[in-house]
KOLPA-205801 format. One line per 2 residues: for each residue x, y, z of C-alpha. Coordinates in pm, whole numbers, plus 32768, in hexadecimal, padded with zeros to 4 digits. Layout:
BEGIN
X Y Z | ...
***
This chain:
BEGIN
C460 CFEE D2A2 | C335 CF65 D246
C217 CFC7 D13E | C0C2 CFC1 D1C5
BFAB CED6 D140 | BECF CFA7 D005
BD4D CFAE D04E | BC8D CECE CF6A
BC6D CF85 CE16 | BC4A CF30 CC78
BCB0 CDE2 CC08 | BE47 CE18 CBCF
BEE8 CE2A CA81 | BF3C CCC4 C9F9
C0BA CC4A CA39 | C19A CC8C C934
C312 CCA8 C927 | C358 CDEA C868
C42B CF30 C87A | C3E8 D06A C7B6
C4BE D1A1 C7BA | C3CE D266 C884
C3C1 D180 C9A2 | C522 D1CD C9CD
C4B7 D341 C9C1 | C3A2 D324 CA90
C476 D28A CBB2 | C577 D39A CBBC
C494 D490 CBC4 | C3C0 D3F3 CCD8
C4AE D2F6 CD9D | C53E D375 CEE9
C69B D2F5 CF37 | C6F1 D298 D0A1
C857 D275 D0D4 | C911 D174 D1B4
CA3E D0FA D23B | CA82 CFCE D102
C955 D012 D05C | C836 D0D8 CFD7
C6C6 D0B7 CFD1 | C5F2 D164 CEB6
C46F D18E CEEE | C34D D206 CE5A
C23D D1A1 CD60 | C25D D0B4 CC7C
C258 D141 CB06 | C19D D043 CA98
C080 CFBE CB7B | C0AB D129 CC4A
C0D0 D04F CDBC | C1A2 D0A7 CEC8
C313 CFF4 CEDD | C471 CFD6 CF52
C591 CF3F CE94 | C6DA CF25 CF40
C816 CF48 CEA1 | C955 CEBE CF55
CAB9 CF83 CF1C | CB64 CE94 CE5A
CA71 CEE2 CD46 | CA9A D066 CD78
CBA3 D0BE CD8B | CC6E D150 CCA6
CD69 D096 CBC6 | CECD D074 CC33
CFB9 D154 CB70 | CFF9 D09D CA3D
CF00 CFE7 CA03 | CE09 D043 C8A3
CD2F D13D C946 | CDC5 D27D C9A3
CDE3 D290 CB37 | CCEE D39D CB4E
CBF6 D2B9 CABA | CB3C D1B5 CB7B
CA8D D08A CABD | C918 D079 CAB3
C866 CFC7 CB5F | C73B CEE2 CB0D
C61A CF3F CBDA | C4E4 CE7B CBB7
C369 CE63 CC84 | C37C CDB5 CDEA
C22D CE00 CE38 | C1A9 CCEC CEFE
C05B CD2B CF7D | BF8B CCFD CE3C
BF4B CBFB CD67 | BFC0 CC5F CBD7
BED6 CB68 CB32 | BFBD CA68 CA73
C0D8 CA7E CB50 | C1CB C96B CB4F
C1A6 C8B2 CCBE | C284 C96D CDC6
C2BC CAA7 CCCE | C27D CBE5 CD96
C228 CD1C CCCA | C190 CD80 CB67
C2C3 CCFF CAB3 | C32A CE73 CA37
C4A5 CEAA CA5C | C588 CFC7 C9ED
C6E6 D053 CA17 | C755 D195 CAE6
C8B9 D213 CAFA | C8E5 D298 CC9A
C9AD D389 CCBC | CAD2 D36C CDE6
CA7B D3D8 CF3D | CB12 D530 CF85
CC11 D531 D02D | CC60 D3A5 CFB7
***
């Protein structure tokens, strides 16, 4: 699955590595979740530049603890999304750094069924 190119449009926001709470907001409430055999991909606008991306997320990070361990079973860890966008150019990117530099954390719930 691929994201298409963006026509040309304003100058993008300036790179800069930086969460805030509602980014993490923002994503869940926007962010479609397509599920796969061993992994997941989550999609949907950035929270902070507003482009189109994907971020995949492999099982191993997922799923949820063994019995045990700190978390409660029914709890799965977050995970640490952050921008891939990689058709535009954040003005003082570092060299081969895709996306605005925005990151945040999102809890995914387990498959149904899983």
């Amino acid at each position: 699955m691929t994201t298409p190119p963006l026509p040309p449009g304003p100058v993008p926001l300036p790179y800069l590595r930086v969460t805030e709470p509602s980014y993490a907001q923002r994503a869940a409430a926007t962010f479609l979740r397509e599920d796969f055999v061993g992994a997941v991909v989550l999609s949907g606008p950035c929270p902070r530049c507003g482009h189109p991306m994907e971020f995949p997320v492999v099982e191993r990070i997922f799923r949820t603890p063994t019995p045990g361990a700190s978390a409660p079973a029914s709890v799965s860890p977050p995970v640490v999304v952050f921008c891939t966008v990689e058709d535009v150019e954040y003005p003082g990117a570092p060299e081969g750094e895709a996306g605005c530099g925005a990151y945040w954390s999102l809890v995914l719930a387990a498959e149904a069924g899983a």
